[in-house]
SEKOLRO-319890 format. One record per residue: residue in one letter; x, y, z of N, C-alpha, C in turn. Coordinates in steps of 0.001 Angstrom, whole numbers, padded with zeros to 6 digits, always signed. Atoms other than C-alpha are relative to their C-alpha. Last residue first. Example, Ala and Ser with C-alpha at 12.3 -4.5 7.8 and 13.67 -1.06 7.14 Angstrom:
2
s-000820-001190-000060+013670-001060+007140-000770+001090+000730 a+000890-001190+000000+012300-004500+007800+000900+001200+000000 
//
This chain:
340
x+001019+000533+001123-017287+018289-002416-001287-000227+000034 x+000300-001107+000840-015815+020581+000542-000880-000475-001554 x+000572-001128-000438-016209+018762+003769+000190+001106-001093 x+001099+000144-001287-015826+015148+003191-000614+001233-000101 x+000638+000692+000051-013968+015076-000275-000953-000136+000950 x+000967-000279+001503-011976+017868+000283-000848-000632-000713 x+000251-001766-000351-010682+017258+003789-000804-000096-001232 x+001055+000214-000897-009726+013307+002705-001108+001172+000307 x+000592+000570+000735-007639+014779-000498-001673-000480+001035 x+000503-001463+000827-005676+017183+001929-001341-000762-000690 x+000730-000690-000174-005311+014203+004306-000738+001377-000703 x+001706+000785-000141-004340+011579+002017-000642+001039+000511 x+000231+000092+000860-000975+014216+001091-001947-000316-000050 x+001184-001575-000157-000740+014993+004788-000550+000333-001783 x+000726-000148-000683-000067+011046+005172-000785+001730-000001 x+001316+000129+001485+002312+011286+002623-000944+000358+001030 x-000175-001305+001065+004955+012167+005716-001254+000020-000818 x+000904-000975-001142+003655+009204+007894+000184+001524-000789 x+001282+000243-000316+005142+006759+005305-000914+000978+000514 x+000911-000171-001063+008768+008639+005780-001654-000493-000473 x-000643+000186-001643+011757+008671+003710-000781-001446+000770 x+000153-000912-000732+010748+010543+000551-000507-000730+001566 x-001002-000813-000978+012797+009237-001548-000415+000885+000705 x-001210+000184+000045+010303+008271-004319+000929+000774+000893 x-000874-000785+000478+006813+008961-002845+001595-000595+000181 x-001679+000566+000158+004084+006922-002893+000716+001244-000304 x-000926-000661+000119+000056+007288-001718+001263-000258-000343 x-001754+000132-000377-002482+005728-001768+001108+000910-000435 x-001286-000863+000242-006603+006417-000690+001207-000692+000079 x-001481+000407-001084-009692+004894+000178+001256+000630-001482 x-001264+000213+000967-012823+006191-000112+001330-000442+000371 x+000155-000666+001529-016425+005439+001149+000830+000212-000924 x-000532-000859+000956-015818+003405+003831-000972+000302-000878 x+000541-000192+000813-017855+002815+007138+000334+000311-001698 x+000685+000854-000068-016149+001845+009699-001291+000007-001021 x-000452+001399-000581-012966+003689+009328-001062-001066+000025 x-000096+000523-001902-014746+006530+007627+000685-001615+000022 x+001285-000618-001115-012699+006424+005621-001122+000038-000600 x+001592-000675+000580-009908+004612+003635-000644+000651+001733 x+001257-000243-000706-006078+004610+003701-001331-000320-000246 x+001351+000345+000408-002535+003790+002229-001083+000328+001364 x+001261-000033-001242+000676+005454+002636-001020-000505-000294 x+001601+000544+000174+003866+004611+001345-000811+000525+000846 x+000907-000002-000745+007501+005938+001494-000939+000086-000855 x+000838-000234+000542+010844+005176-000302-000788+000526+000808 x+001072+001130+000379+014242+005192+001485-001484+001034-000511 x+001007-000065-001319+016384+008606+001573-000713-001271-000974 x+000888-001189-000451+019809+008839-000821-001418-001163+001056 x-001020-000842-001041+021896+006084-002663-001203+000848+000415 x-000288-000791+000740+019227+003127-004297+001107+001166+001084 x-001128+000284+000153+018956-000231-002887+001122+001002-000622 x-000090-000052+001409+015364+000536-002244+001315-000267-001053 x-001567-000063+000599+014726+000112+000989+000136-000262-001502 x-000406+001478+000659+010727+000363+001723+001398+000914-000239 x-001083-000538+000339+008781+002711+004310+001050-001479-000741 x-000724+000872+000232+005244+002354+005033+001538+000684-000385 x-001287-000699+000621+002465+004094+006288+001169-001028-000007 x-000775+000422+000266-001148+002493+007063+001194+000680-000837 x-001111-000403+000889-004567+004096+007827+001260-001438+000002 x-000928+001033-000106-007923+003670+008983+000982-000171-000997 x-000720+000364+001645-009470+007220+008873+000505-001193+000972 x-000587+001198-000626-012459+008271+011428+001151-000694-001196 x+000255+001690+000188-013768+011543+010152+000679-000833+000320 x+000820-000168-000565-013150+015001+011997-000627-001521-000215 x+001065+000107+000877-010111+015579+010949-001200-000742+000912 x+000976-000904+000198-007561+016992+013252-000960-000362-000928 x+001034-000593-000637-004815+014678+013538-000523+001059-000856 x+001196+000045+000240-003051+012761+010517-001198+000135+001385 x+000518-000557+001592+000110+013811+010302-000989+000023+000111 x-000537-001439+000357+001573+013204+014001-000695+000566-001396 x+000766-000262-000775-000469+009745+014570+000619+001840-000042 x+000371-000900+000742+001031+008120+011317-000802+001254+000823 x-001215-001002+000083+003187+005892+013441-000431+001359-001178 x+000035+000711+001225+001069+005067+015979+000878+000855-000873 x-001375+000225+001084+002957+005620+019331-000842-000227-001496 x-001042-001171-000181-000101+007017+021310+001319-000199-000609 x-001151+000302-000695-002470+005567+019102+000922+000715+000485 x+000344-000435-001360-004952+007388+017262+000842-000241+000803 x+000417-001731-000428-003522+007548+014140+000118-000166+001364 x-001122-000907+001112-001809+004152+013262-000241+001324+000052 x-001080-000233-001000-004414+002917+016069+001008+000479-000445 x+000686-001260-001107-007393+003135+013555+001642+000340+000728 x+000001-001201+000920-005453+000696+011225-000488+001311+000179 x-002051-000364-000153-004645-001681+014139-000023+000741-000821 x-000758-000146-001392-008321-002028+014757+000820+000967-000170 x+000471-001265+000167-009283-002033+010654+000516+000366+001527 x-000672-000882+000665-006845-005066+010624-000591+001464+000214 x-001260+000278-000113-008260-007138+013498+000664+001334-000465 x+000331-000864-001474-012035-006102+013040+001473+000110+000288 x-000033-000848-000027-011310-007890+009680-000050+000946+001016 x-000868-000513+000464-010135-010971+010952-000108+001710-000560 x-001337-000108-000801-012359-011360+013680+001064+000589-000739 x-000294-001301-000415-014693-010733+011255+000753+000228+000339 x+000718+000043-001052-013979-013211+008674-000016+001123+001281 x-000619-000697-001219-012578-012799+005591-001178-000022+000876 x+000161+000375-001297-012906-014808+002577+000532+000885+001101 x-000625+001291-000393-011773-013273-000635-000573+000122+001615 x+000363+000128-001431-013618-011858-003555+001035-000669+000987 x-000087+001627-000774-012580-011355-007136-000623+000576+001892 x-001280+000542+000809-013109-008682-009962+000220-001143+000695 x-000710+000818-000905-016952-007531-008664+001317-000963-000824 x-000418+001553+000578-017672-005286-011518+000587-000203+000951 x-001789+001303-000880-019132-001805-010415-000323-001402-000934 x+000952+001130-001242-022243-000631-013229+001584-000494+000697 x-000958+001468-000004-021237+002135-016216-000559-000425+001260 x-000315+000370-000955-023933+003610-017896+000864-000613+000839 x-000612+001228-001389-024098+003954-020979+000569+000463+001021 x-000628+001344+001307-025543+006375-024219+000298-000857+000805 x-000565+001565-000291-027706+008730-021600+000398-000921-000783 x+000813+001949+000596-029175+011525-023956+001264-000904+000811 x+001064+000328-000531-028168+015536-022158-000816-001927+000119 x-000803-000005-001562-024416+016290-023107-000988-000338+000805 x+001375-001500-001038-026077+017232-026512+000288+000116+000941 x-001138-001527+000541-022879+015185-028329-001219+000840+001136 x+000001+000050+001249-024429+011491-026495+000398+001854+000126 x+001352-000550+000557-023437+010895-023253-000309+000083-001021 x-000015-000610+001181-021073+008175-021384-001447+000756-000613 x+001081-000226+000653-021006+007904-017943+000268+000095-001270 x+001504+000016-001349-018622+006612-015034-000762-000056-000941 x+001561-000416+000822-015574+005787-017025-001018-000008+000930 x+000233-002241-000103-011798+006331-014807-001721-000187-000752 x+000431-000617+001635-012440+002289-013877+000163+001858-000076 x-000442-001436+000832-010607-000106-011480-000631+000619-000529 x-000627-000605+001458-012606-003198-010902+000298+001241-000096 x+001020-000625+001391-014208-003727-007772+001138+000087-000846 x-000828-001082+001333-012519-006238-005131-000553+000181-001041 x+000392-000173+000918-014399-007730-001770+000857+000806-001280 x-000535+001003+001537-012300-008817+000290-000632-000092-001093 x+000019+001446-000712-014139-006947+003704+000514-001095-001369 x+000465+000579+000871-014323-003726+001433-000638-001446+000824 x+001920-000912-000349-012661-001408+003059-000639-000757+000031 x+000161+000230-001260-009577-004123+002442-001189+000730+000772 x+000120+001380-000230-010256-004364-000935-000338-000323+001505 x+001704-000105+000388-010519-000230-000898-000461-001988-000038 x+000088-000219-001120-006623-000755+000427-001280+000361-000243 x-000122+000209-001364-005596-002730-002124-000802+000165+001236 x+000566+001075+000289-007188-001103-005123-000048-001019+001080 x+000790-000513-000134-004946+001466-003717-001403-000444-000268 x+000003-000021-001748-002107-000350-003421-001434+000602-000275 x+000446+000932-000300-002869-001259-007532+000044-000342+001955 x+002055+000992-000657-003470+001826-007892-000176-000742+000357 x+001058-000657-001053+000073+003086-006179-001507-000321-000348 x-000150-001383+000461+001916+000110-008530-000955+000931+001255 x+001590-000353+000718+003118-002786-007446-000093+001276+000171 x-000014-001240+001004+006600-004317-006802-001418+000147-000146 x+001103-000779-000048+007588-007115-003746-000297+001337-000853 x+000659-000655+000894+010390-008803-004557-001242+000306-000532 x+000040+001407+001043+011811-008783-001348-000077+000201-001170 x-001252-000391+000656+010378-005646+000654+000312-001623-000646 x+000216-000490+001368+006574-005881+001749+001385+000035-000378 x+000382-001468-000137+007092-006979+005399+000287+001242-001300 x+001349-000401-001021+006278-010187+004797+000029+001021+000358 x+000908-000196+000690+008636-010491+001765-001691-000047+000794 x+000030-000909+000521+011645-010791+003778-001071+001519-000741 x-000107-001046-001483+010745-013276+005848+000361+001246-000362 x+001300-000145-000616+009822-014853+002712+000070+000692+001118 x+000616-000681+001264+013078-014483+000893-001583+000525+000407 x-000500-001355-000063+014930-015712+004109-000179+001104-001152 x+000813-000740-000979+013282-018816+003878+000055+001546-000072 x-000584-000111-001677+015027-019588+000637-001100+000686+000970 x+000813-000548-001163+013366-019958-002797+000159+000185+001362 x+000202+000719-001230+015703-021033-005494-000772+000769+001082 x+001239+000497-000029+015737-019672-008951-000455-000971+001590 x+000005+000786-001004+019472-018840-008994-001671+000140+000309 x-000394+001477+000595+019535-017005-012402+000025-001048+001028 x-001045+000266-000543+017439-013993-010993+000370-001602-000930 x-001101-000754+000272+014415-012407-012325+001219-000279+000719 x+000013-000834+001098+011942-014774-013774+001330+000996+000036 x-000618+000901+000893+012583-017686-011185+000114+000820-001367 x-001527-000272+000402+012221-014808-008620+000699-001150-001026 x-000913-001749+000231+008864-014083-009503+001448-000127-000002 x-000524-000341+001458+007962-017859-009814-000115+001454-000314 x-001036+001103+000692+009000-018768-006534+000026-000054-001296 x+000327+001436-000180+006974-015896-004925+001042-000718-000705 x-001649+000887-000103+007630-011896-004364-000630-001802+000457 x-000333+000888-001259+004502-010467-005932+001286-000447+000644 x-000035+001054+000034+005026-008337-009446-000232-000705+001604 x-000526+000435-001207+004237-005454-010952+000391-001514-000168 x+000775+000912-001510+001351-005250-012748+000885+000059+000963 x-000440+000982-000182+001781-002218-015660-000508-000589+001300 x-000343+000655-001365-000575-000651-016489+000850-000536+000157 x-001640+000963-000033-001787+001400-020149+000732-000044+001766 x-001344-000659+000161-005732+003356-019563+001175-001663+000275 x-000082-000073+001240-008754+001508-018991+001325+000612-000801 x+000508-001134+000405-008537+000437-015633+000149+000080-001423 x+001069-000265+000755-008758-003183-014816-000380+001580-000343 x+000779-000800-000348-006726-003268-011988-001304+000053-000434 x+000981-001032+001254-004781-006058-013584-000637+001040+000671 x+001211+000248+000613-003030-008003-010251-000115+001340-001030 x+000113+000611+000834-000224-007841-008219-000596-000525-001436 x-001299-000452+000162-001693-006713-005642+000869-000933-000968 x-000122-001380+001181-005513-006431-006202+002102-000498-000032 x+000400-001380-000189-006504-008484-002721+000481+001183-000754 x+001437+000022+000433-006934-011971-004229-000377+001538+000758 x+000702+000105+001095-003291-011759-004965-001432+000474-000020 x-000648-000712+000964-002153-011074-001992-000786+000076-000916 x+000407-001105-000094-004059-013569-000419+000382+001245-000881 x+001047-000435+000705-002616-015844-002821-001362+000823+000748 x-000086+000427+001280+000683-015789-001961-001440+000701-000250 x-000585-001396-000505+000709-015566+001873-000777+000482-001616 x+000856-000919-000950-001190-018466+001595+000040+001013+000118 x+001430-000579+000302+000786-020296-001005-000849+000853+000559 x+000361-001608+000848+003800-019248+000771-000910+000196-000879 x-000129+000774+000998+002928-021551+004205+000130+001394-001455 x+001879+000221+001042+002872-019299+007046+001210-000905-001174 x+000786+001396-000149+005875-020251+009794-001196+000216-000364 x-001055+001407-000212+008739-017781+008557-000862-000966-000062 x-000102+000473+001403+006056-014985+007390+000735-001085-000116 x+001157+000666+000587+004600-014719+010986+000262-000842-001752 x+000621+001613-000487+008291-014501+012589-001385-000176-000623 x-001030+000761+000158+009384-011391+010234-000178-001733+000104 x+000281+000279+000567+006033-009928+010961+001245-001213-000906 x+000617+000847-000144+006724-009452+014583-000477-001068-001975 x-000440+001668-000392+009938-008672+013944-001499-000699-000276 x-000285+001071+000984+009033-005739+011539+000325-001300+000356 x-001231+000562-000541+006972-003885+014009+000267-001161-001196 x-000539+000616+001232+004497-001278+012367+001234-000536+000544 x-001273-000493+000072+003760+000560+015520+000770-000756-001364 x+000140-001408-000284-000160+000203+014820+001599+000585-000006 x+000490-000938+000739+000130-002931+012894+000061+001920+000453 x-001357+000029+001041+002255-004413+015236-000572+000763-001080 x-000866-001082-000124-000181-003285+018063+001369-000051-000890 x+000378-001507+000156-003365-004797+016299+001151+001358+000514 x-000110-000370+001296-001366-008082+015765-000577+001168-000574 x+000736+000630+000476-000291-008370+019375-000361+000001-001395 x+001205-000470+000442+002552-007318+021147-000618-000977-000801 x+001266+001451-000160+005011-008694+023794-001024+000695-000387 x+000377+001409-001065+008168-006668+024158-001065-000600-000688 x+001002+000168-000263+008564-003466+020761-000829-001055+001712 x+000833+000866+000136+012323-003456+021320-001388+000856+000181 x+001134+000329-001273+014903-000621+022057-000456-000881-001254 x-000399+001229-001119+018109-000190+020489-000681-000147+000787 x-000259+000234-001241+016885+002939+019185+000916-000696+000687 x+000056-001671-000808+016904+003727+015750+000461+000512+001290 x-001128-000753+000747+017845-000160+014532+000202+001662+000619 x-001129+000658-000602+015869-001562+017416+001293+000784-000517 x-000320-000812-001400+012819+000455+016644+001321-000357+000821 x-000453-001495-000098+013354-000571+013030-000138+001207+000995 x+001463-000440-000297+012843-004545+013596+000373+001928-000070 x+000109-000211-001293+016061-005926+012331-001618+000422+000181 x+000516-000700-000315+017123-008568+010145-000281+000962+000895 x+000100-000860-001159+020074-010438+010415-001348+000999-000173 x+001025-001053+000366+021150-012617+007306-000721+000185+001756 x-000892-000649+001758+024061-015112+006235-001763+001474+000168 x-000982-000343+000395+022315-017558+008904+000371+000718-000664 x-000382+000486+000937+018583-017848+009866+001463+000118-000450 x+000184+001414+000139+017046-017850+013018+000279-000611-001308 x-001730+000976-000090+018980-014680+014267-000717-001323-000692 x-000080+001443-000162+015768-012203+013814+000857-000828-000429 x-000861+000411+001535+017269-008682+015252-000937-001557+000036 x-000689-000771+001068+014894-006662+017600+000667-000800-000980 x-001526-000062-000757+013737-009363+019989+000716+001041-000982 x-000987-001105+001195+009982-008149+019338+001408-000352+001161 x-000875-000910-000817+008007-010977+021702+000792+000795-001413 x-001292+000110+000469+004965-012153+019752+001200+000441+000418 x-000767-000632-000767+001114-012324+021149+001451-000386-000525 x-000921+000638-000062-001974-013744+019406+001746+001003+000050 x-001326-000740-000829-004474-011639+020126+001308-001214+000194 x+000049-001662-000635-006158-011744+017030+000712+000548+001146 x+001431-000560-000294-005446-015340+016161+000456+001640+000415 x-000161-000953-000912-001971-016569+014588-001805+000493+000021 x-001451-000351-000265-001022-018992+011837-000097+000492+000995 x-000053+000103-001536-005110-019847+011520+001726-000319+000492 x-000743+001582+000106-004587-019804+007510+000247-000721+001493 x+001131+000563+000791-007587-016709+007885+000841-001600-000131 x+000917+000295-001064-005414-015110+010860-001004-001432-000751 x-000466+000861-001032-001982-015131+008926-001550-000505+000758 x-000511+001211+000819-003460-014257+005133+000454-001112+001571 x+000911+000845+000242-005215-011452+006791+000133-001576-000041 x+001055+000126-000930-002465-010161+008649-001186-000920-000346 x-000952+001196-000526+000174-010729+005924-000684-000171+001219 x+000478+000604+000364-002395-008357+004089+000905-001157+000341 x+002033+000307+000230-002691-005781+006293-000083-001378-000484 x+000838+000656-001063+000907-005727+006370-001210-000188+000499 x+000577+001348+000300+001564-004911+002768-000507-000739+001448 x+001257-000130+000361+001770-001033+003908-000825-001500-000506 x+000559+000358-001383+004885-002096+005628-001567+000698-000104 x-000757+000300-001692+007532-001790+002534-001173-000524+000832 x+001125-000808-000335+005065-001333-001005+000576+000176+001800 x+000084+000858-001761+008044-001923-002797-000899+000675+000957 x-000547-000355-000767+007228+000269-006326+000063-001258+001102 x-000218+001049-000875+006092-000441-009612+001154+000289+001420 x-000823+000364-001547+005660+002479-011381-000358-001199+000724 x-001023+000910+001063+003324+002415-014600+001243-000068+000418 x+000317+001332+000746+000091+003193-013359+001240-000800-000465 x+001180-000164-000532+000335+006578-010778-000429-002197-000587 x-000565+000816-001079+003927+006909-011817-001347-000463+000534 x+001407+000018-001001+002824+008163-015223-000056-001027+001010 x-000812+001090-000558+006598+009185-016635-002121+000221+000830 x+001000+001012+000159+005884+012115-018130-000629-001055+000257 x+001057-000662-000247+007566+014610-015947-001056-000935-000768 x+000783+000941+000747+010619+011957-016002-001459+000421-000005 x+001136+000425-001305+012594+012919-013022-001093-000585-001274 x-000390+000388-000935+015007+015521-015204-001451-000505+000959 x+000448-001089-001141+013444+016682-018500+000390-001243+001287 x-001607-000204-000512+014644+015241-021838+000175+000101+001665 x-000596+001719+000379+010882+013875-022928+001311-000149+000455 x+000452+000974-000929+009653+017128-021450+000344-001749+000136 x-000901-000339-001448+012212+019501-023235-000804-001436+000796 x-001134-000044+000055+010668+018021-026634+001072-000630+000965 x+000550+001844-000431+006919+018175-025555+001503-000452+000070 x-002054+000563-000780+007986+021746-024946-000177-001511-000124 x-001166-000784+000393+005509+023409-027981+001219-000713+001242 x-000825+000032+001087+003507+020186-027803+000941+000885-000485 x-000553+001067+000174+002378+020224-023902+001150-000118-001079 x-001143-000073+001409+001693+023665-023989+001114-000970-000108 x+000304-000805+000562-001847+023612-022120+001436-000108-001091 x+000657+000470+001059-000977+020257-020681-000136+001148-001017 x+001453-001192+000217+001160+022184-018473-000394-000660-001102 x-000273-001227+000946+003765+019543-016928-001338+000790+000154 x+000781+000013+000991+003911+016790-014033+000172+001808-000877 x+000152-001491+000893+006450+015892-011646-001121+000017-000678 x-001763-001415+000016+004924+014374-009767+001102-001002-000490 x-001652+000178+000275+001681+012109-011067+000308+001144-000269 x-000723-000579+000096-002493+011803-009911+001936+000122+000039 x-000773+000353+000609-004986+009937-010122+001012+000897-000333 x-001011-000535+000026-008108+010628-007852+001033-000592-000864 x+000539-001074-000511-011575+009594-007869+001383+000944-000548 x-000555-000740-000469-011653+006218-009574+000060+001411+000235 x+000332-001192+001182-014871+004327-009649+001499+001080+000511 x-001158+000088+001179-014054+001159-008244+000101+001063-000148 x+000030+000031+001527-018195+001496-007086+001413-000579-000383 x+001207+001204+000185-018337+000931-003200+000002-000216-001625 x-000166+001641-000356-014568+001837-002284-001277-000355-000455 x+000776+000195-000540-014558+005226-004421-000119-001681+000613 x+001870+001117+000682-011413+005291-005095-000497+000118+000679 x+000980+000268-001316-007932+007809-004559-001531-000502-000853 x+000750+000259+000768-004544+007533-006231-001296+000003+001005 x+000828-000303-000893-001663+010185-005492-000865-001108-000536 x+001410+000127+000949+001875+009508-007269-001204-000060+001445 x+000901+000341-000580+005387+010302-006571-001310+000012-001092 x+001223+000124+000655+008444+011853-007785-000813-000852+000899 x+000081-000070+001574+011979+012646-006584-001345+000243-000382 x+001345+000971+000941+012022+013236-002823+000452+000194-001198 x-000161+000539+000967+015691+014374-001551-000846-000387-000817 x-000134-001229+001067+014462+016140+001395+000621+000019-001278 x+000837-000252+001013+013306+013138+002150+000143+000871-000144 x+000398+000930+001088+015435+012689+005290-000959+000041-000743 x-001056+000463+000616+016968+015972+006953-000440-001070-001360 x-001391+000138-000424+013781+016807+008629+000876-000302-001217 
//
């Protein structure tokens, strides 16, 4: 439709969830390596930034792809159990000088009523998360986060930037009013705030979450050989980077509501991502950007749902729609199951 037909650029990243081992890495625009140095020139001038390696060195608002991990952070600080139940009033009023809405309210003027934390995930409702991030503590929020890649080193070998979290000493770095208001956190539960990380480090993310909190280390190196292409010189071995507590309930929780983002009859990635044959647990997102033209969009994934093997992210500048990328993961999914 109409919105994202403005996209700019983007980036693809896809891991093996049991190794790190990255699979995919990929940045739009991109050139012809082949005659890199006769236009290297034009390419350094070149509209959108064809060099520009959005894949590592973009920091983006991850919008409503961070809800996984405002899930974890709520069930594991016992804020909310699995079916713990939330009315969606469309706008939340409980703070002054600020109105949120829930974005079925804004579209519609309809409400989500009385869901749970597998159907906020599935319709991605911003009230409900609105009210979880008000009454969690922000260490908690905080250093889940953290202990699930975001934010964080990757550890790939190649130049990264990190990003940043939205906490009390993110915005003491970028603002002269250093103060922490509620309304920063209610903000920053449904990834917007100052929420910035890059598509590996979502993607690192969302193989964390495969994972049950387990987090591998980034790496493009698998093997090194000697010149014959035959003598084994090293090996590379996963590196557990950090771990974090999760219990089933809690995971059963998120992967749930990450099934239902397809399957579901409202999920909201449930248009893109029929017809495959493997079980994907997904997540699409959409972040404001303060910029003129079409909001951002996110997608993160792995499969099988109950079994991973890879997980997948996605970003595209101005291109709307979360559920859009979604045919991005799927091309990548397809070719990894049934043609590699």
């Amino acid at each position: 439709d109409t919105d994202g037909k403005d996209a700019e650029g983007g980036a693809v990243v896809a891991i093996d969830v049991k190794t790190g081992q990255v699979l995919v890495c990929a940045s739009y625009p991109t050139y012809d390596l082949s005659t890199l140095f006769e236009n290297y020139n034009d390419l350094l001038e070149a509209d959108l930034q064809p060099m520009f390696n959005r894949a590592l060195q973009a920091a983006y608002p991850p919008g409503s792809t961070y809800k996984m991990s405002m899930t974890v952070a709520g069930i594991e600080a016992g804020a909310i159990g699995r079916y713990t139940n939330i009315v969606d009033k469309g706008i939340f009023t409980k703070y002054s000088g600020m109105s949120p809405r829930c974005l079925k309210y804004t579209s519609k003027r309809e409400t989500h009523g009385s869901i749970d934390c597998t159907e906020a995930l599935k319709v991605s409702c911003n009230y409900f998360y609105y009210v979880l991030g008000d009454k969690m503590k922000l260490e908690d929020i905080d250093n889940t986060a953290k202990s699930l890649g975001l934010g964080e080193p990757t550890g790939v070998e190649l130049y990264e930037v990190l990003g940043h979290r939205a906490n009390k000493e993110t915005k003491a770095k970028l603002y002269e009013d250093p103060r922490w208001y509620p309304g920063d956190q209610v903000l920053a539960a449904i990834g917007q705030s100052d929420n910035r990380f890059t598509p590996m480090q979502l993607c690192v993310y969302a193989s964390t979450l495969a994972n049950r909190g387990t987090r591998y280390k980034a790496t493009f190196l698998n093997r090194v050989v000697a010149s014959d292409y035959r003598t084994l010189v090293y090996q590379n071995e996963p590196v557990v980077a950090s771990t974090l507590k999760m219990s089933n309930a809690t995971y059963g929780t998120i992967v749930q509501g990450m099934k239902q983002v397809i399957t579901g009859p409202s999920g909201t990635a449930r248009t893109t991502m029929q017809g495959l044959s493997v079980e994907v647990a997904a997540k699409t997102g959409t972040a404001e950007t303060g910029r003129l033209g079409s909001d951002d969009g996110s997608f993160v994934c792995f499969a099988p749902a109950d079994d991973p093997e890879i997980a997948i992210a996605v970003f595209g500048e101005k291109a709307a729609h979360g559920s859009t990328l979604g045919l991005v993961a799927k091309d990548v999914i397809e070719y990894y199951f049934y043609q590699a």
